[in-house]
C-alpha positions in Angstrom: -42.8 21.5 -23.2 -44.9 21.1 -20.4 -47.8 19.0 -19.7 -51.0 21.6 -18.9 -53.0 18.7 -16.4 -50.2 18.1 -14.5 -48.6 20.8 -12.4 -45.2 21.3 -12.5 -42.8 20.7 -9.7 -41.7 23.9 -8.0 -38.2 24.9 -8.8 -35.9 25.9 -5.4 -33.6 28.8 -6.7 -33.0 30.3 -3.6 -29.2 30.2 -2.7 -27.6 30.0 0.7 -27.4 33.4 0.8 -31.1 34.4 0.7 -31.8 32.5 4.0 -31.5 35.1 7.2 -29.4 34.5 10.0 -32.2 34.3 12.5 -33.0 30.6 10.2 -29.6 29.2 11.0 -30.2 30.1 15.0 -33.5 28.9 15.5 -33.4 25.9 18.2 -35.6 23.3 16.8 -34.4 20.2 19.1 -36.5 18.0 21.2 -35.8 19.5 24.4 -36.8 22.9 23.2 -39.8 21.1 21.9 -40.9 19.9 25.6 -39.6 23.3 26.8 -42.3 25.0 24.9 -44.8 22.7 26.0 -44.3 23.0 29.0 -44.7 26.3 29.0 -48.1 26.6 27.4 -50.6 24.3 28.7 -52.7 24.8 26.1 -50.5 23.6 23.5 -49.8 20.7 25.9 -53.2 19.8 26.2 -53.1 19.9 22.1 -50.6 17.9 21.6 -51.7 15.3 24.2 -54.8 15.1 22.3 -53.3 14.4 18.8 -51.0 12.1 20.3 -53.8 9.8 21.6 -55.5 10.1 18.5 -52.5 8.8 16.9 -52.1 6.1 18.9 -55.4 5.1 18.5 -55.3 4.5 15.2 -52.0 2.8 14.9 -52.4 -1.0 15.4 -49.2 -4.0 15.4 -50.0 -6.8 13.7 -50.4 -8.7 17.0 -53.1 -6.4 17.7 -55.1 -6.7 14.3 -54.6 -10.5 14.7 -56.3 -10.4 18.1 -58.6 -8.0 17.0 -59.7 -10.4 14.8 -60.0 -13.0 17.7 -57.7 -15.5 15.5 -54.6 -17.1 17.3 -50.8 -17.4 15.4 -51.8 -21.4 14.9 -54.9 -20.3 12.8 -52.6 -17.4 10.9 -49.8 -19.9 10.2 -52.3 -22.4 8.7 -53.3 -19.6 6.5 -50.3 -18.7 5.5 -48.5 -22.4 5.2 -46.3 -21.0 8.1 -45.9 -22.6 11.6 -47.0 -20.8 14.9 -43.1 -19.2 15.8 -43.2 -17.9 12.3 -46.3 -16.2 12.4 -44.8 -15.0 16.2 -41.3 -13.9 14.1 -43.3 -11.6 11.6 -45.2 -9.9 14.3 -42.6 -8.9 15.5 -40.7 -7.7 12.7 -39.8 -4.1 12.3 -39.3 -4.0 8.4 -42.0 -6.3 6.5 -42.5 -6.6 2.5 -45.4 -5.2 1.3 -47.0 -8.1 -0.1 -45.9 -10.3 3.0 -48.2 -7.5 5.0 -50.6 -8.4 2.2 -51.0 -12.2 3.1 -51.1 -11.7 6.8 -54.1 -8.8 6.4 -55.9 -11.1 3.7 -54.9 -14.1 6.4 -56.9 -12.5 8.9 -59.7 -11.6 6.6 -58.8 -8.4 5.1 -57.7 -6.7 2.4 -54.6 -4.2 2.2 -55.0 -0.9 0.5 -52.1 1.6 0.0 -53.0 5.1 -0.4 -50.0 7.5 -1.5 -51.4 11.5 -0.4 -49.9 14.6 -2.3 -50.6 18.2 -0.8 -51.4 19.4 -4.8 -53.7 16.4 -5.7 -55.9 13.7 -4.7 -54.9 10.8 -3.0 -53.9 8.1 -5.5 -54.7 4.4 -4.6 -51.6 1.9 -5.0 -51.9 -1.5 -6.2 -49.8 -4.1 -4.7 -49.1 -6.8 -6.8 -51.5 -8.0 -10.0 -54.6 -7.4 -10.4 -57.4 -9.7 -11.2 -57.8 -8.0 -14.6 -54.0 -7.9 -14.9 -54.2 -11.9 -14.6 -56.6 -12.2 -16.7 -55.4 -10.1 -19.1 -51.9 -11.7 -19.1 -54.2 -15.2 -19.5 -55.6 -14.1 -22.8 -52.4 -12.9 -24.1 -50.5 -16.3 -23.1 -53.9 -18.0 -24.7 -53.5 -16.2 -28.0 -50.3 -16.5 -29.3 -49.3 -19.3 -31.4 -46.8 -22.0 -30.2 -42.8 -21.1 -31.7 -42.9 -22.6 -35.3 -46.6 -22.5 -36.1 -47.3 -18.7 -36.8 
């Protein structure tokens, strides 16, 4: 039975021999990518633009650490790490989240993770407990009864 507030997940039936020809010819590598770029300045000029815009908003760690006018010393006493450590996870290509957690609250921060569907809002992730999670686990742990005494 399905569940009428939540949409359901489209269903691919198509087989193999739906899709035309012209699909399995079409040249979608990078080269043919430039090629058409190159050919329409406009599109050039387009994708320049999106590019920058792109890169404007992405940031290293490095760079959100200077941002922040703070130096690797002053993020390793943060984090109980030493200088090269905080140097190591900089550089890092692959970080856990809730290591990428400390080093944004480190800096003064806070992390939030957003997860974006094209058929509904965005949804807001949370990483790790939350206060009310802690505090709800607190009045659980303070109101059962020691082993023996119930």
């Amino acid at each position: 039975m399905s569940n009428p507030t939540r949409p359901a997940v489209p269903i691919d039936d198509a087989s193999i021999d739906d899709v035309p020809e012209s699909a399995w010819q079409q040249d979608d590598s990078p080269e043919h990518f430039y090629k058409m770029l190159a050919e329409s300045p406009v599109a050039a000029e387009a994708f320049d633009k999106l590019t920058a815009e792109i890169e404007a908003r992405q940031h290293t760690l490095a760079q959100v650490r200077r941002a922040r006018q703070l130096t690797q010393a002053v993020i390793g006493t943060n984090l109980d790490m030493d200088q090269s450590a905080v140097s190591r996870l900089e550089h890092r290509s692959d970080i856990l989240l809730s290591t990428l957690r400390s080093f944004i609250q480190a800096t003064g921060g806070d992390l939030h993770l957003i997860a974006t569907y094209p058929d509904s809002p965005p949804v807001s992730l949370q990483i790790g407990p939350t206060p009310a999670d802690t505090g709800n686990q607190r009045q659980r742990e303070a109101t059962i009864a020691p082993r023996g005494r119930r």
